[in-house]
C-alpha positions in Angstrom: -16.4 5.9 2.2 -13.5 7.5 0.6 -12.9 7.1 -3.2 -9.5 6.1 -3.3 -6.8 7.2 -6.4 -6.3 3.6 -8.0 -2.5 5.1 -8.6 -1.9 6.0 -5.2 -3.1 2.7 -4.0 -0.6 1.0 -7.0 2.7 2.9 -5.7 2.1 2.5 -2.2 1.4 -1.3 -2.6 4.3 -1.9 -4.6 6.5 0.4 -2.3 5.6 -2.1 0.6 5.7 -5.1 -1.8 9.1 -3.9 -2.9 10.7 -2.8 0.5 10.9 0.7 -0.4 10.8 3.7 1.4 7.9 5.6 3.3 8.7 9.3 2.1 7.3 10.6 5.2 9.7 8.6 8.0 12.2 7.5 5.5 12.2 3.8 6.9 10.8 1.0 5.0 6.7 1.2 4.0 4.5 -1.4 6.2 1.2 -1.4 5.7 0.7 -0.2 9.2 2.0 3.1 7.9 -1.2 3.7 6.1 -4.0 5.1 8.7 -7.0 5.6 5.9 -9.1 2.4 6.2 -10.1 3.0 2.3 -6.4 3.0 1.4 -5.1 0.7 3.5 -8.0 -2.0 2.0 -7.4 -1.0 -1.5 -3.6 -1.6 -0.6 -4.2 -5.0 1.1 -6.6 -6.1 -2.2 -3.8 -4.9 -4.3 -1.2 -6.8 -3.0 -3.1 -9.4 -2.5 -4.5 -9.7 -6.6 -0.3 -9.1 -7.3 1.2 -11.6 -5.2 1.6 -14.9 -6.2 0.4 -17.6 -3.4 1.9 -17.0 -0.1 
């Protein structure tokens, strides 16, 4: 298991929250951009604990 940087997980969750940009394709950030399982969970839980109910 990777330890993940809580601030990385932060900006990449709101990026894909807010519609931004991925830096590396410059088209919007999905969360299917994000390969690392670590990441992509702490992203998912993020959002998830940010959002109000869907």
């Amino acid at each position: 298991m990777t330890t993940v940087n809580p601030v990385v997980v932060r900006i990449a969750a709101e990026r894909i929250m807010n519609k931004g940009l991925n830096p590396k394709t410059n088209e919007v950030y999905v969360i299917d951009d994000i390969t690392n399982q670590d990441y992509r969970q702490g992203v998912e839980d993020y959002i998830l604990a940010n959002t109000e109910g869907v």
